[in-house]
N, C-alpha and C positions, 0 to 999 in steps of 0.2 A: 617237697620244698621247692618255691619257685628262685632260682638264683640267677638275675640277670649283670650281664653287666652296666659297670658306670657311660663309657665311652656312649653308648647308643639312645642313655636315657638322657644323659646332658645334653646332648645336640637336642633333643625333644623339648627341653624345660623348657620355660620361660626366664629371663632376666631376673636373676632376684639378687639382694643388698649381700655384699660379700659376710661371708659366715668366719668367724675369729678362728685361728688357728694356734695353735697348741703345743707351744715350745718343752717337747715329751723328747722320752729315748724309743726308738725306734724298740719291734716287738723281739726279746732275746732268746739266744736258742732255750731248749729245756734242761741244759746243765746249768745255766744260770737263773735259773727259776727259783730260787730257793727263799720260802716263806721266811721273816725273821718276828712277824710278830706274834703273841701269846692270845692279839685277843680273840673270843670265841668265836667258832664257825656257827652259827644258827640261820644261813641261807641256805637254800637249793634251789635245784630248777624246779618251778611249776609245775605241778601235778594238777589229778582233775579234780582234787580239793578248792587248790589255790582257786581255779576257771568257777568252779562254782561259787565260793565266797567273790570273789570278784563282779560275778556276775550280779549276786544279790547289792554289792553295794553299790552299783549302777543304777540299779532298782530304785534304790532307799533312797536316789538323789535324781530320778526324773521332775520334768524334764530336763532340770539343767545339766549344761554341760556337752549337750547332745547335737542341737540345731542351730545354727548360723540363726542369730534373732534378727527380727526386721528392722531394729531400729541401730544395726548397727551402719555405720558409714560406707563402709565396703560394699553392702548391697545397693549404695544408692547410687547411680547411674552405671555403667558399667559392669559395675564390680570385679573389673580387670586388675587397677590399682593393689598394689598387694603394700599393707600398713605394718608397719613395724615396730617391736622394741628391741632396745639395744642389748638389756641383762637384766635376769630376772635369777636373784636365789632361790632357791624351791626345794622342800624335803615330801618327796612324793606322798609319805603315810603322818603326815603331822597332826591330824586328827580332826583338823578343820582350816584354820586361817588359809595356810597354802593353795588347798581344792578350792576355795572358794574365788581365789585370784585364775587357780585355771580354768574352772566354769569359764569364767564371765570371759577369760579370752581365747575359747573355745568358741563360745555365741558371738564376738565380735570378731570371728576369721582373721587373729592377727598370728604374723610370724612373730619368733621372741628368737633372734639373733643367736644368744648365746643364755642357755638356762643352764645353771651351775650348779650341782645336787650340793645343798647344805646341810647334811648330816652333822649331828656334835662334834665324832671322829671322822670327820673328812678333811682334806686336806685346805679346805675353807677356814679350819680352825688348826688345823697341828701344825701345819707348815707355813711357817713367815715368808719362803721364798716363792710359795704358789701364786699365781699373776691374780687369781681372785681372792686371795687371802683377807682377811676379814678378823679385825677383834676377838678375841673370845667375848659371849654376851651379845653380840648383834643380832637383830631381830632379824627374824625371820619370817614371813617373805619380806624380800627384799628388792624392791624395780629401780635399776640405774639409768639414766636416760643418755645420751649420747655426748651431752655438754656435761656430765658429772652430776650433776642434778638426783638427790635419792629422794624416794617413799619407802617408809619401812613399815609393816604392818597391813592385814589386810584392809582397812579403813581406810586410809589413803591414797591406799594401789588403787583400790576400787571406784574411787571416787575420780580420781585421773585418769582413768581410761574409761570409763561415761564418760568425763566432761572432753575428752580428746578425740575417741573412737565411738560415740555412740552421738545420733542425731539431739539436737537440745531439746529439752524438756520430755523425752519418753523416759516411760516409768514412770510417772507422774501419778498420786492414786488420786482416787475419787473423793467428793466434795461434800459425798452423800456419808452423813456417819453411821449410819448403818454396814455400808460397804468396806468402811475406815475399822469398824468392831472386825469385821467376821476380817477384814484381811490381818489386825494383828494376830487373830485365833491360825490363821494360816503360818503369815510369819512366825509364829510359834512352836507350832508342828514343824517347821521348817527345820528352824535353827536346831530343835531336837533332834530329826532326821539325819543331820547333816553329821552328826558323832558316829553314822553307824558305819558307816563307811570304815573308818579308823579303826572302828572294834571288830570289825567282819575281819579285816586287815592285817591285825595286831602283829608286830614282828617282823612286818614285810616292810620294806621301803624306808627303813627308818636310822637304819647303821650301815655304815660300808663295813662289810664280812673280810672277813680274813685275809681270804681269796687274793683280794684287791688293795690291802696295806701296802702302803708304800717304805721301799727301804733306799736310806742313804748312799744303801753300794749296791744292790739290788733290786731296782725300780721295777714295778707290776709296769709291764707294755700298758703303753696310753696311746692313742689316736695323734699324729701331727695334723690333721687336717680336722674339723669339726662333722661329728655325724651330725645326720640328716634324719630326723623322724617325723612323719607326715601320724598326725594325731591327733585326737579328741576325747579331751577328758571322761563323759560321759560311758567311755567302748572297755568293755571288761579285759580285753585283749591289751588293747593298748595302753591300760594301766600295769597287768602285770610286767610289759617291757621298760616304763618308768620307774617300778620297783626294782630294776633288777639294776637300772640305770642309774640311782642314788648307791646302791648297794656297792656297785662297781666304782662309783666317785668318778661317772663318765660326764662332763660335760656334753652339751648337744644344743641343735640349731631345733628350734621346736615350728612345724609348719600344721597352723591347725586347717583341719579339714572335716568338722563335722558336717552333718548330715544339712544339705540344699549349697553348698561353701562351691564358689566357685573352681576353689584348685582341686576340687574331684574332677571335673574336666579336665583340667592340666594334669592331674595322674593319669587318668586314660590315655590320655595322648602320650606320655612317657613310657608308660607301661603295658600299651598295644591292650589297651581294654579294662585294666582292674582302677578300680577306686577304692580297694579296701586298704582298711589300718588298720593293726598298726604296717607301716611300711619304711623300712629301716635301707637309708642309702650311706655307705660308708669307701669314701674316696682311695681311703687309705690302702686298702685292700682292691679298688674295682669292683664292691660286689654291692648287690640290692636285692633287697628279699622280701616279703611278706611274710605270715605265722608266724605268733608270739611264741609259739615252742623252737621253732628254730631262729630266730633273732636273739632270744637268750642262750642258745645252746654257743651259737656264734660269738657274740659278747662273752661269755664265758673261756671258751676257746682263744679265743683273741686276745681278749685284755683283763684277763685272770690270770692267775699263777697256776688253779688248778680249778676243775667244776665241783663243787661242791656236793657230800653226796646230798640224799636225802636225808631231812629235815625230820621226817615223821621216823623214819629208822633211827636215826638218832635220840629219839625221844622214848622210840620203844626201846632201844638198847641200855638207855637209862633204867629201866626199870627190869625188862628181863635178866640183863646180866646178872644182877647182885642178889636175884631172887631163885634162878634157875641154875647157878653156879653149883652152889652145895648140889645140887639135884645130880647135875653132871658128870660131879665128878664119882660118886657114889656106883651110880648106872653105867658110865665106862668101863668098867673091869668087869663086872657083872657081867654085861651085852658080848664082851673078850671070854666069858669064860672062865672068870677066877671064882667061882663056888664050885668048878666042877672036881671032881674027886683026885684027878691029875695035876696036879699040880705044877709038876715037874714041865710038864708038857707047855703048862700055859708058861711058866717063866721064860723055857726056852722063845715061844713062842715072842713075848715082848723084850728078851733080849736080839731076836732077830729085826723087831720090829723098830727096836733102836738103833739097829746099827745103819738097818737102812734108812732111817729121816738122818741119821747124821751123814750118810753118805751122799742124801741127794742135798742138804742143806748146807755143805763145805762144795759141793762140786758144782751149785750156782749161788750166781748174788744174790738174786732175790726169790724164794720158794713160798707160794701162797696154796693151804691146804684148804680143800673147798667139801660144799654139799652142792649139787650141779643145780638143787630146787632151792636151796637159799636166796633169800633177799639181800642177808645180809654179804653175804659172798660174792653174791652177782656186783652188787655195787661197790665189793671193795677189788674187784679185777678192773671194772668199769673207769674205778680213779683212778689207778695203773694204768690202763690205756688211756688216758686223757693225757696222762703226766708223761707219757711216752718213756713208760720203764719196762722194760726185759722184764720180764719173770718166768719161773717154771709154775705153771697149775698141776696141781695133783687132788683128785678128784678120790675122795674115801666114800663115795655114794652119795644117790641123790638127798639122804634127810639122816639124821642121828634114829630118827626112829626104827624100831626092829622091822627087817624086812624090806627096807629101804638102804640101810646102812651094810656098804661093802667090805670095809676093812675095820671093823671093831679092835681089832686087838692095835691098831694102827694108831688109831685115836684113842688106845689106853698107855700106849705108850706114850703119845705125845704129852700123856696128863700126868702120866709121875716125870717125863724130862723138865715139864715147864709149869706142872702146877692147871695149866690150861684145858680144857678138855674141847670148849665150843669152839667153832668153826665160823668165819675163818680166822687160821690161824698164820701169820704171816712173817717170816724168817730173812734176816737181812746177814748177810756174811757168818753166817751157819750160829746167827744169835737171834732168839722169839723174840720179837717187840709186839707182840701179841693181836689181837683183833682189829675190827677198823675202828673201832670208839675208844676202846680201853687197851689196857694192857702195859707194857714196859717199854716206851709210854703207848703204845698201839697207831694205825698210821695215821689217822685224822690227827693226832695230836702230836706227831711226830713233825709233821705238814706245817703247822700254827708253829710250833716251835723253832720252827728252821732247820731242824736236824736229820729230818728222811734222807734229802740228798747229799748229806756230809755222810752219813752211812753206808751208803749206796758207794761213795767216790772213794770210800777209804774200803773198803770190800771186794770193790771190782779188782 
């Protein structure tokens, strides 16, 4: 991860049009972190699913989006001139309208001041006291000009910046109808094309996640100062940081920089050599980075309540749990020992085995029982460390499987205390709130709820 500071890149920038600032609460410690909303968690950080669906729907939408076009104004003398809009609403994965306003001002090298993620549940719509707050029902995309002046829809957006930012009369088609046929057969394929993106996409970019609800006594940390994203619609990168960017309900100063754009020369010279994006500068902090895996990690950290885990664990746990359950708990005693002709032996054994989880589960707040080769384990210690929570790990072997699994009679006890048998199994003030997805209510859902750190505070 390259992490530079602000101080040394600002002196380097060029002069550009002040960026809106953002009357937020500064970011709060992690006792006041506490989620209160129910609605569902269905983000996470990018995997190299995500990079690859991303990358394809880059693909499905060349060339646009990609190159500073020739007829835009900015190329023509100079192209020092840096042209501007003042607010643009934009929901990064909306299927079409949206992409097609940020194509066109990708290829015409403009900044856009202040782009406002407009999700349904974003605070564009929930909140009457948010300074961009918006009707419920306003369309979407939505371009405000600096004298108040709107376009809403992409039809209009588009036709106002040609007729503003793009030389007169290009694009103009041919006279010849032969040329006029096979370009609407293009246009055709086009508008086709242009759905795929959305459906490669699906789920991403389209709701602010849980993560990021805002609450009336417990506000998600927001930015006072506006970030800075040097981007181009076209780059599979720098769409997964716009997804995560609606998702978060982070506003942001949008600086495009595709490919021949002259502010790739002005990133080099800030950044002592790089022109890549995406390229996230955020004042607030002093910090500036490149790699969409760590700009989201950061975003998350920052101005989340917690990282969200995986998205695809989550989908598989939907389905493992309630199918592999009966399986578990059966196999538990079994793998402990209970057919064996001793009986005596094995009870004492899981009386001993209870007495020690009740001993290690009263004598810390928070005790999570692990497989050291789980996925699902690993990433629910992972959101413990995010959420900067104490716990004790207690580790019953690498996997349930035989031969792999160290403490079986460990994990048969845990299954007649709590019903529970799979792993991980996660204990808050010497009481099971069960797995990361499921359980009584288990912690992803404890998180959504608002209720993890009221447990945790009435426990300690």
């Amino acid at each position: 991860m390259r992490v530079m500071k602000i101080a040394a890149i600002v002196a380097a920038a060029p002069a550009l049009p002040q960026a809106a600032s953002f009357s937020t609460v500064p970011h709060p410690q992690i006792q006041q972190r506490r989620p209160t909303s129910a609605s569902a968690l269905s983000m996470s950080v990018p995997n190299s699913f995500d990079t690859l669906t991303s990358g394809l729907a880059s693909i499905a939408r060349l060339p646009f989006g990609v190159t500073v076009s020739s007829d835009a104004k900015r190329m023509q003398g100079s192209g020092n001139d840096d042209l501007t809009i003042s607010l643009l609403y934009d929901v990064e994965n909306d299927m079409d309208d949206c992409r097609l306003v940020r194509e066109r001002i990708s290829e015409l090298d403009l900044i856009v001041k202040t782009v406002v993620p407009a999700a349904p549940n974003s605070r564009v719509f929930v909140d009457p006291s948010y300074e961009f707050a918006l009707p419920e029902g306003s369309e979407i995309p939505r371009l405000v000009l600096e004298d108040g002046e709107t376009f809403a829809g992409s039809e209009d957006i588009l036709a106002y910046l040609d007729e503003t930012f793009a030389v007169e009369g290009a694009g103009s088609t041919s006279d010849n109808g032969e040329s006029d046929a096979k370009g609407q057969i293009v246009d055709a394929t086009l508008n086709a094309a242009s759905y795929l993106p959305g459906l490669l996409r699906a789920g991403r970019g389209q709701q602010v996640c849980s993560a990021a609800s805002a609450s009336s006594k417990l506000p998600v940390p927001r930015p006072t100062k506006s970030l800075i994203l040097y981007s181009y619609e076209g780059n599979q990168f720098c769409r997964l940081v716009r997804e995560v960017l609606t998702e978060l309900d982070l506003p942001y100063e949008l600086r495009s920089a595709g490919k021949s754009s002259p502010r790739r020369e002005q990133m080099a010279q800030m950044t002592g050599g790089s022109s890549q994006c995406p390229y996230l500068i955020d004042e607030n902090t002093d910090t500036a980075m490149f790699e969409s895996a760590d700009i989201i990690r950061y975003l998350y950290k920052t101005y989340a309540l917690w990282t969200p885990p995986s998205e695809l664990l989550e989908s598989a746990s939907d389905v493992v749990t309630p199918l592999f359950k009966p399986i578990y708990q059966k196999l538990a005693p079994i793998q402990a020992g209970a057919n064996g002709e001793d009986t005596a032996s094995y009870d004492a054994a899981i009386a001993k085995a209870k007495s020690e989880i009740e001993d290690e589960t009263n004598s810390n707040t928070v005790v999570i029982y692990t497989y050291s080769l789980s996925p699902f384990c690993t990433e629910a210690t992972d959101l413990l460390d995010n959420l900067d929570i104490k716990y004790k790990e207690i580790s019953l072997g690498k996997e349930w499987i035989p031969g792999l699994i160290e403490e079986p009679i460990k994990r048969a006890a845990l299954g007649e205390m709590t019903g529970q048998t799979s792993l991980p199994h996660i204990f808050i003030g010497g009481k099971s709130i069960g797995g990361i997805f499921s359980g009584t209510p288990g912690l992803v859902p404890a998180l959504e709820e608002g209720t993890l750190m009221k447990l945790i505070d009435e426990a300690a």
